[in-house]
C-alpha positions, 0 to 999 in steps of 0.5 A: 467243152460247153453246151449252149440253149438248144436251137433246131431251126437251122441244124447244130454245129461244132465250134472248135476254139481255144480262145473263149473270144472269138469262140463267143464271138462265133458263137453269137453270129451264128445262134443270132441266125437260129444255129444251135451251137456247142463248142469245144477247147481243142480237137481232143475234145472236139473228138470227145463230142464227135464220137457221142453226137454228130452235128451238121458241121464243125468250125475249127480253128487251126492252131490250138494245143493237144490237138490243132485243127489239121489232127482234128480234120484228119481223124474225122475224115479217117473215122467212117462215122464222122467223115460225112461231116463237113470241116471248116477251118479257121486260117490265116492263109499264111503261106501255100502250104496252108491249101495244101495241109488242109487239102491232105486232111481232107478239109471241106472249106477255108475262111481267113482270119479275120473273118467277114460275118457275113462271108461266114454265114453265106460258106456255113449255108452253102455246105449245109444246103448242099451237104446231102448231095456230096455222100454219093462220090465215096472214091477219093482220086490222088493228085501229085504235084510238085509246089516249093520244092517239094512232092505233095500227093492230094487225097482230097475229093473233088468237092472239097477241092472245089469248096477250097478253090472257091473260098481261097478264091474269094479270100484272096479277092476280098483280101486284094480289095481291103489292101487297095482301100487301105493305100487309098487311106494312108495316101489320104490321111498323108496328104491331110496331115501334112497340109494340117501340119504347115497351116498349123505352123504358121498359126503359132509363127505369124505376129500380125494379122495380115502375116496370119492371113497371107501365109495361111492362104500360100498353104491351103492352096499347097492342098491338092485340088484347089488353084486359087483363093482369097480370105474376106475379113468382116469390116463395118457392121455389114461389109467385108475386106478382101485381105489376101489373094491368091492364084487370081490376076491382078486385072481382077484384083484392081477391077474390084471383082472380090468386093462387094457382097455374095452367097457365101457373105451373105449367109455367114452375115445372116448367121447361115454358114456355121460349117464348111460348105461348097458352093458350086456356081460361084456368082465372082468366078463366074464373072471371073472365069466367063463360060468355062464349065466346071470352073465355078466351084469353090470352099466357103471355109468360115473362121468361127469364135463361140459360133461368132464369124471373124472371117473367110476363105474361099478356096477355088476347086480345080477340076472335079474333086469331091469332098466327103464328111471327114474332110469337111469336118477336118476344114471345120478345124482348120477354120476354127483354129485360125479364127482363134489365131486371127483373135490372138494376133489381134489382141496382140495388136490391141495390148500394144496399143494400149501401152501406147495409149498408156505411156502417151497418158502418163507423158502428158500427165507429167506435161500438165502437172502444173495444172492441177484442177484440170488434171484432177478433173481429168483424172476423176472422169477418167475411172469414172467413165474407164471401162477397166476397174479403177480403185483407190485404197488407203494404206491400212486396207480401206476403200476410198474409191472404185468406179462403175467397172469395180462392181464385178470385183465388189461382189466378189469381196462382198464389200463396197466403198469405205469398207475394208479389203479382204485381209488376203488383199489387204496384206498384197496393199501392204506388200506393195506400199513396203516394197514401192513397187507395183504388183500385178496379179490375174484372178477369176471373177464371176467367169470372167478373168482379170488383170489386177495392178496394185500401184503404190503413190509415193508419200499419198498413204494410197495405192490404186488398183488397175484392173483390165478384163482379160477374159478373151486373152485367157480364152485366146490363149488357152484355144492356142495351148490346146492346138499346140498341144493337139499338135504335139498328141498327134505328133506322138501318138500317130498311127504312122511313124513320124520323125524329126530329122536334121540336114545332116540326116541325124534324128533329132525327134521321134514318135513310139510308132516310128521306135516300134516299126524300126525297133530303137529306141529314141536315145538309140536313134539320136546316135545314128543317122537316116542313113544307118538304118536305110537298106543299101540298095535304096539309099541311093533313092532317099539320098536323091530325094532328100538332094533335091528338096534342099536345092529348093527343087521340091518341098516334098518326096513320097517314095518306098524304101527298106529299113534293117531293124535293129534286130537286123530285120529288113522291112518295107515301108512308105515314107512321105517326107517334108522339108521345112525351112527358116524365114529366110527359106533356108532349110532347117529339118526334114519331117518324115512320116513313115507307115510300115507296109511290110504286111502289104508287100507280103500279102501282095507276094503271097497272092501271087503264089497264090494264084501260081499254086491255084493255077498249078493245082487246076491244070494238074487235076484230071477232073475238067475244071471251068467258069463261065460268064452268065452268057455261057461264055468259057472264062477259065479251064484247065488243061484237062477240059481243054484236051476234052473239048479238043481246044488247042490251047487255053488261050483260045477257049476264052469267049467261047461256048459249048457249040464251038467244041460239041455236037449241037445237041450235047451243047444245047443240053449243057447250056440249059444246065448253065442256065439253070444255076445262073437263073435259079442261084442253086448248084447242080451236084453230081449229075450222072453224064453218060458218052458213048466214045469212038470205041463203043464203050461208055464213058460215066461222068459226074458234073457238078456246076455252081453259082459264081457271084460278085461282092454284091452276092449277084450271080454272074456266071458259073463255076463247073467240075466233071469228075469220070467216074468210070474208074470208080465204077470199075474200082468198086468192082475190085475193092473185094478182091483188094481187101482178100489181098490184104489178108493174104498180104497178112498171112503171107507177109515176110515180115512179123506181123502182131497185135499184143497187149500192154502186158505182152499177150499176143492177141495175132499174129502172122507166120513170119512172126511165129517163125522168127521167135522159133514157134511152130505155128500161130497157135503156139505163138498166141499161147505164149508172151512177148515179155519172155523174148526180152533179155532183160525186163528193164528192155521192155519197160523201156520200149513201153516208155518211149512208145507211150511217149512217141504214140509210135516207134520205127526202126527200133532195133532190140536184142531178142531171145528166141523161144530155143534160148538163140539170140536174135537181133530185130528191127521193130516197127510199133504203133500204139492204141491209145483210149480216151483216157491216154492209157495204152490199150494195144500194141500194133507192130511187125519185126524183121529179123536183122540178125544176119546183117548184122554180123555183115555189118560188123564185119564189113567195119573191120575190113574198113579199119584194116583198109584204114591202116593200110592206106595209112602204111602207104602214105607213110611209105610213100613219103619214106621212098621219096626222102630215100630217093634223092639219098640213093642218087647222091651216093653214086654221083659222090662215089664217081668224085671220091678216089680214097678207098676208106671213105668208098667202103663208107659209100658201099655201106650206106649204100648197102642201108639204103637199099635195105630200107628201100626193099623194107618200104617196098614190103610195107607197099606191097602190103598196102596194096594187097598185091606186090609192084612191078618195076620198070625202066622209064626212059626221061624224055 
């Protein structure tokens, strides 16, 4: 345990944390608001600083070792001086039976881990504010009730059940409000990512401009919210071509409605429109559209190289659909991405005609050949005047030549013409002239890139050098890697699950976050099919689903289904599915991306245990529980409020007030009290409320009413408890004559009752105890030792062992001696004081002599083993009777049909030891039975 800096401005609390995480985390939020704090490892040594200085409050995590935080609450709250101070738990509120549990030890407030700072700080003031007007109610009222199956029975005081109700409430609330957002997310980022999917597949498929262009517009228009659009491309030095359209008429295509300039090319001319904008009333979709409100908003989406526009796309807003920053943003890279695509396809189109214009340049130099003095001033003008480098250079490595665009590359050299190559390019010359062949190379020259051709000229000695500036290409190209490489980062390592899947539904690809919600591994998976690890009751939905887009019915499918893990666990999840297809539009594979919600279906059930478990435990209280809006309108109450007020259901009290149920003055004194809090934002604690009823007798209630307020912290209504405190009234009345009952129940109690030391000296005792072990009296027995009633040492070494390992014993049974020398047999009850230090200090116990039982005992089990042998011997008999039966009825028939008189004196002897077995059978039944059977003649009907 640690001590922090002193702080008094706020009061001093415990903190009760095995992890120094969060416990630093908790920590500095609350010294940051003037808390002085000290802090603890486990409850044992919470304890260890309980019993030396009491704070204001102790925040305790629950699950920690030696001691957790439920121990911890419950030795506080069983200890008179420390269970004043008020308990927070830390709790992930996993099940109802945590409300219970912390119920049972007495827990003044729960919060939910992960917890909201400032929910924390608002609960730690609230219990400190109001901790003094809580001392008062000392009696603590028992609730039974029956949750999960089983019987719980709660101690708790009605404060703390009220602080309970209020901060599960809350929790559950919050709780219910991150789970919506978190849909709201997840359905977003769906959307976004497979929208940015499509566009970006048909960046890297598309061959040509104009291909470029229509299929990026088919796909941003399959973004929700937009019905039409159109893509300008600069053209000129100040003018614009309309390249693709779509979801407009062709009356407004033909009639020229898309030429000409607007807002959106005027600012991206004038360098203006550097982001995705909206513009709002555009002046074409006005024309377009005529009066039609609402329908004149569009994207304005500029495609953008280094800052320099290429070109844009509008996108037609349907209906009211709002954009927030990320989503611009993410249109900012949509933009860009086709700028860089529309640069590659058109630098594709430009290499292809320049090997036109160079095949064309050398067919007409094979034309003109015979003109030689023509063809050398075409050739001298044509490096000249080449913006690409040209060079001539002899075979040993010499300059002969380099026009104006070789500059770059002579720097770089640092050599110029008549000079020699650097030997690195002097060894390329002679490569190429050895092996006649041409050899291309691409090196970097003062931030620019070059493609460098060394042609060697057949029996000349030269070799010429063409190089091209492929800056552009390199930069196109390298933008390109970079967004198929962004494309396969995301792929891999989404948040979500996502797959590649076959038609014939086997996994062809899948990512770590789809392995590790289904527990395979990508080898594993390639084996198996969707449907293995698909929950049978849902695969008959991902089947139809799947059906339906590779009819060509849908493109994409959004449902919830069960996956069964690989550890053969069930969980739920929320799958989109894509089905993407070949350029002839036959289906190639499905892409599915796949979030588990496991955790939120959970939740979900756990909320509306939740309430049920609320709801029961407030209609179960006897104390009158309620809420009120800030009119003082009823909008919640318990059962026991309502047979108060004489309501005839729960129903019916909704949107009502006190005048409906009370006398005009009672109500009137209530309304104030409601008032009061909602204006004030304080609570009123324990009001002493006094009623004259029928019978003439007062009835005493204590009212307590605190401020109920929404997400915002403003105070919308009330939530209230009255408590009767006439039976407590009554009780302190007779807790004296309970506590002379308690002693007489020591003196007079059958059982023997002890206290002892480790080492056998009795310290009391009562006179069931003196008189089990044969003493005259108490007096005699204090005189004597424990250890002298054992037969053996070894029998109270072993009952101390097991003692201090179990902290308590029942129904420990244990051969004694009385102090005569007789031996008795008992059954022991024992509970051990432990010091700080875990040392045995003192035994507490009370035994009941057994020794009469048993000897009932034994001998009841050697009556059972006689009754087991004769039920034993009658079975056997019984069966023995049946075999001898038939045998008695086949010698009388054969006797009728035999005439020789040796084989009838045959039939007379068996028939004599038949009958001698049967009477043997009949004495084994007899005694089976206990008592001997009675024949009688049947007549077969």
């Amino acid at each position: 345990m640690k001590s922090t800096k002193t702080n008094t401005k706020n009061g001093e609390i415990l903190v009760v944390e095995d992890s120094p995480t969060q416990q630093e985390q908790i920590q500095h939020l609350l010294e940051g608001h003037g808390f002085t704090i000290k802090t603890a490892s486990n409850g044992m040594q919470a304890l260890q600083h309980l019993r030396k200085r009491r704070p204001d409050l102790v925040i305790s995590d629950i699950v920690m070792p030696e001691m957790d935080g439920y121990a911890l609450c419950a030795e506080m709250k069983s200890d008179a001086s420390l269970k004043e101070i008020p308990v927070i738990l830390l709790t992930s509120l996993a099940s109802p039976e945590d409300i219970i549990k912390g119920l049972q030890c007495g827990a003044d407030n729960f919060i939910k881990k992960p917890f909201d700072e400032r929910y924390l700080l608002s609960r730690v003031e609230y219990i400190l504010v109001n901790r003094k007007l809580r001392k008062s109610d000392k009696l603590q009222m028992g609730v039974e009730l029956y949750l999960g199956g089983q019987k719980h029975f709660i101690t708790a005081d009605r404060q703390q059940i009220l602080d309970l109700l209020i901060s599960t409430y809350d929790q559950a609330v919050q709780l219910n409000a991150e789970l919506a957002e978190r849909g709201r997310e997840i359905d977003r980022a769906n959307i976004t990512l497979h929208g940015l999917y499509q566009i970006a597949k048909q960046l890297n498929q598309a061959t040509t401009e104009q291909e470029l262009v229509e299929q990026v517009l088919s796909r941003a228009l399959e973004l929700p919210g937009f019905k039409a659009g159109w893509i300008a491309l600069p053209e000129g030095e100040a003018g614009f071509r309309v390249a693709a359209v779509r979801g407009l008429s062709l009356d407004h295509k033909k009639g020229g409605a898309l030429d000409g300039m607007c807002l959106c090319r005027r600012q991206i001319l004038s360098g203006e429109l550097q982001q995705t904008t909206i513009i709002p009333d555009c002046e074409r979709l006005v024309r377009i559209d005529g009066d039609s409100p609402g329908q004149h908003s569009h994207l304005a989406i500029p495609f953008l190289i280094n800052d320099r526009a290429v070109g844009i796309m509008n996108l037609v807003v349907s209906g009211q659909l709002a954009f927030g920053d990320d989503d611009l943003q993410t249109f900012n890279g949509i933009g860009n991405q086709i700028g860089i695509a529309l640069e590659r396809v058109r630098m594709r189109e430009q290499m292809e005609h320049l090997v036109q214009e160079r095949t064309a340049a050398l067919t007409a130099e094979v034309a003109e050949h015979k003109k030689a003095q023509e063809m050398n001033e075409i050739l001298a003008r044509f490096p000249r005047e080449n913006p690409n480098l040209v060079m001539r250079v002899q075979q040993g490595g010499t300059i002969t030549y380099a026009n104006p665009a070789s500059e770059p590359m002579l720097r770089q050299w640092k050599c110029t013409v008549n000079e020699y190559l650097p030997p690195d390019w002097s060894q390329r010359v002679a490569d190429a002239v050895k092996q006649s062949t041409s050899t291309t190379f691409d090196i970097e020259c003062e931030d620019r890139f070059y493609s460098i051709m060394i042609a060697p000229i057949a029996n000349t000695g030269y070799v010429n050098f063409y190089g091209r500036d492929i800056t552009e290409r390199r930069r196109a190209e390298q933008a390109l890697r970079e967004s198929e490489e962004r494309f396969r980062h995301s792929f891999e390592y989404a948040a979500v699950g996502m797959c590649v899947v076959g038609i014939d539904f086997r996994f062809q690809r899948i990512n770590n976050a789809f392995g590790k919600i289904v527990g395979y591994e990508e080898d594993e998976l390639k084996n198996l099919t969707f449907n293995d690890i698909t929950h049978p009751d849902d695969l008959s939905v991902a089947l139809e689903e799947a059906r339906t887009m590779l009819h060509g019915e849908a493109d994409t499918a959004s449902f919830e289904k069960r996956y069964i893990r690989k550890d053969k666990r069930t969980i739920w999840a929320h799958v989109s599915i894509s089905l993407v297809r070949d350029v002839n539009h036959q289906p190639r594979y499905f892409i599915t991306q796949t979030i588990d919600i496991t955790e939120r279906i959970q939740a979900l059930e756990a909320l509306a245990s939740e309430r049920n478990m609320l709801r029961t435990l407030i209609d179960n209280l006897p104390d009158r529980i309620y809420a009120k809006d800030a009119e003082s309108r009823f909008l919640l109450n318990n059962v026991a409020h309502m047979h108060a007020l004489g309501a005839k259901s729960l129903e019916e009290m909704v949107g009502k007030t006190d005048f409906d149920y009370r006398p005009n003055e009672v109500a009137k004194l209530q309304y104030d009290d409601d008032q009061r809090v909602v204006q004030s934002g304080k609570s009123q604690h324990e009001k002493e409320e006094c009623a004259i009823l029928e019978n003439g007798e007062k009835s005493w209630t204590l009212s307590t009413k605190v401020p109920l307020h929404n997400s915002q912290g403003n105070v919308i209504g009330i939530v209230g408890i009255s408590h009767n405190i006439t039976v407590r009234k009554e009780a302190e009345e007779s807790l004296q004559e309970s506590e002379e009952k308690y002693r007489r129940f020591f003196e007079e109690d059958l059982a023997g009752d002890y206290v002892s030391t480790e080492e056998g000296k009795l310290i009391a005792c009562n006179p069931a105890f003196a008189k089990i072990f044969g003493y005259d009296s108490v007096d005699d027995a204090l005189m004597g030792n424990v250890l002298k009633h054992y037969k053996e040492p070894m029998q109270h070494e072993k009952f101390l062992r097991l003692l201090k390992e179990h902290k308590k014993l029942e129904y420990y049974e244990e051969e004694m001696l009385r102090v005569d020398g007789k031996q008795l047999h008992v059954i022991e009850n024992a509970v051990g004081k432990f010091d700080k230090q875990g040392d045995l200090v003192e035994i507490r116990g009370y035994v009941f002599d057994n020794t009469e039982h048993r000897k009932l005992e034994q001998q009841m089990i050697r009556a059972q083993k006689m009754e087991s042998i004769g039920v034993l011997a009658g079975g056997i008999a019984h069966d023995l009777n049946n075999v001898l039966g038939p045998i008695m009825m086949g010698i009388d028939i054969v006797r009728k049909n035999v005439q020789d008189q040796q084989s009838l004196r045959m039939l007379d002897t068996m028939a004599v030891s038949t009958q001698r077995g049967a009477d043997i059978l009949k004495q084994v039944l007899t005694f089976a039975r206990g008592a001997e059977g009675e024949q009688k003649l049947l007549q077969p009907k």
